[in-house]
GUNUPA-22407 format. One line per 5 residues: for each residue x, y, z of C-alpha. Coordinates in pm, 1 decimal. Example, Ala and Ser with C-alpha at 12.3 -4.5 7.8 and 13.67 -1.06 7.14 Angstrom:
// GUNUPA-22407
1230.0:-450.0:780.0; 1367.0:-106.0:714.0
END
This chain:
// GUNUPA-22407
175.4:-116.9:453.6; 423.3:-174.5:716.2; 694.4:-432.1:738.4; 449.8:-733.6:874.5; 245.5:-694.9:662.7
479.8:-654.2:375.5; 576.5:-1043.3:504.5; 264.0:-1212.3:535.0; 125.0:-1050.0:197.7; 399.7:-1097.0:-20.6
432.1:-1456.1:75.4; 77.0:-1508.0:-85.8; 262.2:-1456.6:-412.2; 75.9:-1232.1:-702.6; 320.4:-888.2:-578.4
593.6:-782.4:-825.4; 702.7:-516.3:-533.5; 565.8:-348.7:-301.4; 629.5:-11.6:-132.1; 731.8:113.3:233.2
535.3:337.6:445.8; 616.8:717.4:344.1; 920.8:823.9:544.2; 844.7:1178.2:638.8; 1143.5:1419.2:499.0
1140.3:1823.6:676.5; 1510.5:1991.0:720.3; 1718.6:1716.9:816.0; 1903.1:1397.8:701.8; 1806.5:1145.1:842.8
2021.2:879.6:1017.6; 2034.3:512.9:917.7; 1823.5:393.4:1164.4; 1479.4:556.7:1012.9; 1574.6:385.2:713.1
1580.8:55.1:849.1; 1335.7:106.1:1084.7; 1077.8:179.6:810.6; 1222.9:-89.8:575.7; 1420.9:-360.5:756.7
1439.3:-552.5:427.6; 1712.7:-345.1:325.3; 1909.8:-561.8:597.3; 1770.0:-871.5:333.1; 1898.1:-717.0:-2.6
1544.7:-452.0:-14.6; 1373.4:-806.9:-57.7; 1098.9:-964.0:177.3; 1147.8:-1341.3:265.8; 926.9:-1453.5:-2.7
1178.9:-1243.2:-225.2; 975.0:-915.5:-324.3; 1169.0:-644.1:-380.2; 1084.6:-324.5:-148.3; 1086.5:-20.4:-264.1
1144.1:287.1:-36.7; 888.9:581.5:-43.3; 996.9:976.6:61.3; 732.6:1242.6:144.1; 817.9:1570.6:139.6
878.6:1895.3:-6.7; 1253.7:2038.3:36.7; 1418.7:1936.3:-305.6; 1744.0:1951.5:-112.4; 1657.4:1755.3:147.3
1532.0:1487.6:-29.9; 1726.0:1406.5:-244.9; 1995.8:1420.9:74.6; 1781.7:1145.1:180.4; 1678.7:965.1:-157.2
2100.0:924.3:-235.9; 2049.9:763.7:186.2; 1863.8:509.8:117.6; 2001.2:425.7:-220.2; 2285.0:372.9:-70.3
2168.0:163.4:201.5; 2038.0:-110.5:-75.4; 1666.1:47.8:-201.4; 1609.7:-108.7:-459.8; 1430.9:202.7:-585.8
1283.5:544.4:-434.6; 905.7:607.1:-461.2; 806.4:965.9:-418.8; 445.8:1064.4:-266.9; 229.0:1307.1:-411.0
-74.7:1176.7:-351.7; -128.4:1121.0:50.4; -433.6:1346.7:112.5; -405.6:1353.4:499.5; -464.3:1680.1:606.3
-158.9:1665.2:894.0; 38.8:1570.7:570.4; -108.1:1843.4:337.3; -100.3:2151.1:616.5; 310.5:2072.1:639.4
342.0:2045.2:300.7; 335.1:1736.3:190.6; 170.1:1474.7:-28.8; -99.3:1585.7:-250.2; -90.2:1937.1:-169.2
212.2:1997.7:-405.3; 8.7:1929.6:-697.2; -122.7:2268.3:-693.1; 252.1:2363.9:-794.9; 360.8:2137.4:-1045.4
689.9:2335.6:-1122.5; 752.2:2302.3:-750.6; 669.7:1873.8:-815.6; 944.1:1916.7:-1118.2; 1206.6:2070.9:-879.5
1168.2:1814.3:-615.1; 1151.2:1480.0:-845.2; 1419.8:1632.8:-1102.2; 1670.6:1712.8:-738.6; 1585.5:1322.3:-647.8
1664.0:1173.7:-988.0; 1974.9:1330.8:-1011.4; 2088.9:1214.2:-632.6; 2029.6:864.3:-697.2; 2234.8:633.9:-916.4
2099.8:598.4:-1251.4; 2100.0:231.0:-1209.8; 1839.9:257.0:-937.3; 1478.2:375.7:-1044.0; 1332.3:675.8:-935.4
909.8:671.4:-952.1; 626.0:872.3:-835.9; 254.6:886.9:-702.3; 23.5:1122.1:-728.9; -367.0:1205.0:-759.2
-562.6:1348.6:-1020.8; -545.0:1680.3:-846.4; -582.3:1877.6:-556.6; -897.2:2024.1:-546.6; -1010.7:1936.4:-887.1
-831.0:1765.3:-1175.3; -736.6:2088.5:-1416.3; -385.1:2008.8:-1326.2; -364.8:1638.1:-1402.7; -174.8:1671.8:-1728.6
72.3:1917.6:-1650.4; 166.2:1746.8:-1336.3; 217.9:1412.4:-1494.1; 432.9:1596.0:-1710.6; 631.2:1795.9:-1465.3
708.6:1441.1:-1331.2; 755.8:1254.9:-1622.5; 988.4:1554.5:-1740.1; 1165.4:1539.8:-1443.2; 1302.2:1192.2:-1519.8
1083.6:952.9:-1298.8; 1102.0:577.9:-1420.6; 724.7:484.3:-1438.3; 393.6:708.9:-1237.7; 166.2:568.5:-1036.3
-195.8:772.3:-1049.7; -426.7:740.6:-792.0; -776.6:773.6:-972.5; -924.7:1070.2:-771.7; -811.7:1419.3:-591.7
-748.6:1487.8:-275.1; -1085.1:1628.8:-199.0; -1273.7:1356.5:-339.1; -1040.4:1132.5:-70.4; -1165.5:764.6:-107.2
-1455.2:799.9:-173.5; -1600.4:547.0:-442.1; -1604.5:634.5:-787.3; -1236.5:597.6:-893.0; -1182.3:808.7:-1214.2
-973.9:541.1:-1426.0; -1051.4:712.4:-1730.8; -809.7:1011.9:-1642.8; -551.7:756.4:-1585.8; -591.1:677.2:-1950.0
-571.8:1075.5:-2030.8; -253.4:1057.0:-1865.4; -124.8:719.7:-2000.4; -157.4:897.0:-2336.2; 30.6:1213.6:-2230.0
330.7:1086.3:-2128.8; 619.7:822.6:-2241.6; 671.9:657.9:-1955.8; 489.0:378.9:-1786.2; 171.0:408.3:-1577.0
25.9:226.8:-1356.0; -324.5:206.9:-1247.2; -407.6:294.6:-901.0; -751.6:344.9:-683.2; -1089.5:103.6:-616.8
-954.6:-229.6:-697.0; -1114.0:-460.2:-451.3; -1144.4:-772.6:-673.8; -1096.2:-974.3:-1016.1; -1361.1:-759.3:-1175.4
-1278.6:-429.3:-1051.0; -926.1:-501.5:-1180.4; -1081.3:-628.1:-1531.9; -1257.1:-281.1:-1574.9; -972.5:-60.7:-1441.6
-734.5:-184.7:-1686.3; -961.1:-154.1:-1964.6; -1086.4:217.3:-1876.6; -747.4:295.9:-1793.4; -549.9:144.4:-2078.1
-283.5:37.8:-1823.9; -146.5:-319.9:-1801.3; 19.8:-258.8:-1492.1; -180.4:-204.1:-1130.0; -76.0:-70.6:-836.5
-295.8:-210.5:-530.6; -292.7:-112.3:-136.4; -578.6:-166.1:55.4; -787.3:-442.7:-165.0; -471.1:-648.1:-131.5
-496.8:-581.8:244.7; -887.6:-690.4:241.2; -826.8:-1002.5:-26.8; -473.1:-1096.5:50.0; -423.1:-1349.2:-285.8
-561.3:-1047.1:-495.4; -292.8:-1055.9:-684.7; -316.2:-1401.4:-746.8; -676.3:-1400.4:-859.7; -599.6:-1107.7:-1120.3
-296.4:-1255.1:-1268.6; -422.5:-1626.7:-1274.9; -777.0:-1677.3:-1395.1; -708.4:-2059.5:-1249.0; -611.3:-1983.5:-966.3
-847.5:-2147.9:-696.4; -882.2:-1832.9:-430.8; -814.0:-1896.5:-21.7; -1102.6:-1936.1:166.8; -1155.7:-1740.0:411.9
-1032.1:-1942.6:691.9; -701.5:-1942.0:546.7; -700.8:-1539.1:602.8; -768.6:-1597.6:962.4; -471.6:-1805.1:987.4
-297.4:-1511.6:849.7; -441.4:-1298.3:1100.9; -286.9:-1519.2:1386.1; 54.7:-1525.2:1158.6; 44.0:-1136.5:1224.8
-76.5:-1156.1:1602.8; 258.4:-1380.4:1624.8; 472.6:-1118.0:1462.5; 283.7:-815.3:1683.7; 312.1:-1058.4:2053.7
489.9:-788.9:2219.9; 249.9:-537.8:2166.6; -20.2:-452.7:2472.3; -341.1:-627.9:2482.5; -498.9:-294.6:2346.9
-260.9:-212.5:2092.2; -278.7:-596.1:1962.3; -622.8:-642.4:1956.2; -688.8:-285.4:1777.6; -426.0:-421.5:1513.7
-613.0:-727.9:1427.8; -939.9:-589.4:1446.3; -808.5:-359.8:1169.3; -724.5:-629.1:963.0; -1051.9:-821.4:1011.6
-1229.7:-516.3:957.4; -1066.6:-518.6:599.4; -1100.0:-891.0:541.1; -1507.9:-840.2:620.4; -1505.5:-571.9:352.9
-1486.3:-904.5:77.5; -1565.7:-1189.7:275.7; -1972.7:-1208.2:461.9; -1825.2:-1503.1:681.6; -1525.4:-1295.4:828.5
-1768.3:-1032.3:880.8; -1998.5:-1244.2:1093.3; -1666.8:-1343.8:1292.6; -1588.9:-935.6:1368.4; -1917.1:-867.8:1445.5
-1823.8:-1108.7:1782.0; -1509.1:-961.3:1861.4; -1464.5:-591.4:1731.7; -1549.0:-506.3:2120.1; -1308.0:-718.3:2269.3
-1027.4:-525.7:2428.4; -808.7:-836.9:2624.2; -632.0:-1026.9:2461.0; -720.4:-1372.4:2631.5; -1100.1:-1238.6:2587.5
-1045.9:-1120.6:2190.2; -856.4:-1422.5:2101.1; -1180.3:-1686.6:2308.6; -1401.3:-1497.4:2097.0; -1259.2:-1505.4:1789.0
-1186.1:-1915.0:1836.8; -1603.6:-1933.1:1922.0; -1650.4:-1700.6:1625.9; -1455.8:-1908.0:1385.6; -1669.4:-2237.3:1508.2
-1988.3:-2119.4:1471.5; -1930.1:-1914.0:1125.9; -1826.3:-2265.5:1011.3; -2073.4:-2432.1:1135.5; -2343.4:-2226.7:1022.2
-2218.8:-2189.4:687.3; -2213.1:-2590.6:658.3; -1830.8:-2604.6:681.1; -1640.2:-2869.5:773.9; -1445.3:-2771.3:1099.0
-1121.2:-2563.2:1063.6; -836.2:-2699.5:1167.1; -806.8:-2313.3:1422.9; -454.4:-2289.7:1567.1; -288.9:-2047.6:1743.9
52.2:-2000.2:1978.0; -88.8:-1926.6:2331.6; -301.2:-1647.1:2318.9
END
């Protein structure tokens, strides 16, 4: 997730860190600039406001080159580098990239071993991957070539690259790999709620998660896994977060705005049948005046159709 998001997600509370975009490494090192530009909390002490450390995520497959740019952005404050293995985009993949490497797990070894040894000790080094490639008869050895290679704690995204994101998440590998390795792994893939996060931790035997986009559709998530009394935000309180981010986004064009926050409300219908209702009346707005009239009318008659008592909508002139 990007650095708005970062803000208005962390602030819900329930995130130990969180993780940049990937920054995309080729043949070059890359200036300062990128760095911040992908993670301007490093200009906060690699915290968000709220105080959530953020660490910074490389993608690429020149062992030289990144650790050039792993000792970078150590040295501009991360407080840790994240290396991806597991983006299955196919622009990634073609140059490279992502999950593609782990049909070479020596070549995995080279790259994450190179990092390690560029960056501080005191600063931890981690990785991401999937269960494979095309199919998961590398799983083990990979986790190894990375664990081997001096990585901190793994992240394992419960499927391959083929299988993409599509639903089932294989959290019972994650517990084949938990077992094959020392270091710490945490749980990744088709956590959407409380319960989903319930069975993943038992089938995977992890006690740590890793979440991306259920916290984007159910931004307390974390809150309702680690708190079992926690009272959850309804879901006009998310809406208010969407108008938090149209705040942070106002110099965007109408077209690039609106496609934004129809993103995010297309994520917060996923979990919630009100905020659904509400995108079904705006998701072809392309104005802003016109998305933001809609979305106000929306809101009204969700709530009062659901019986609600009306919400207090607010919003800074749009």
């Amino acid at each position: 997730m990007d650095f708005n998001l970062r803000a208005l997600l962390t602030a819900q509370g329930g995130i130990d860190h969180c993780v940049t975009e990937f920054i995309r490494i080729t043949d070059q090192r890359l200036p300062e600039r990128v760095f911040k530009r992908f993670c301007p909390e490093l200009l906060t002490g690699g915290k968000t406001a709220s105080g959530t450390p953020v660490h910074v995520q490389l993608l690429g497959s020149d062992p030289e080159m990144m650790a050039a740019n792993a000792h970078k952005a150590a040295s501009l404050g991360a407080p840790a580098i994240d290396l991806n293995f597991g983006c299955p985009a196919k622009t990634v993949n073609k140059s490279q990239g992502g999950a593609v490497l782990l049909q070479w797990p020596e070549r995995i070894h080279a790259i994450t071993r190179a990092v390690r040894q560029a960056v501080p000790a005191h600063i931890p080094v981690s990785a991401k991957m999937r269960l494979g490639f095309t199919d998961k008869a590398l799983a083990l050895e990979n986790a190894d070539a990375l664990a081997s290679a001096g990585i901190q704690w793994l992240t394992v995204h419960a499927r391959t690259k083929t299988e993409g994101y599509k639903p089932p998440a294989h959290w019972q590998w994650i517990d084949k790999i938990r077992q094959h390795i020392t270091v710490p792994v945490l749980a990744n893939g088709e956590v959407w709620n409380e319960e989903d996060a319930r069975q993943c931790l038992t089938q995977s035997g992890c006690s740590l998660l890793m979440i991306g986009r259920g916290l984007v559709a159910t931004p307390d998530l974390g809150q309702r896994i680690k708190d079992a009394n926690y009272q959850g935000q309804s879901w006009q309180h998310r809406l208010q977060l969407l108008l938090l981010l149209a705040e942070r986004l106002e110099d965007l064009n109408d077209k690039a705005l609106t496609d934004r926050l129809k993103q995010w409300l297309h994520y917060f219908s996923m979990q919630s049948d009100a905020i659904a209702t509400v995108f079904q009346s705006v998701k072809r707005e392309k104005g802003k005046a016109e998305f933001f009239a809609a979305l106000e009318n929306a809101i009204s008659a969700t709530a009062q159709r659901n019986d609600l008592q009306s919400y207090n909508y607010q919003h800074s002139g749009f």
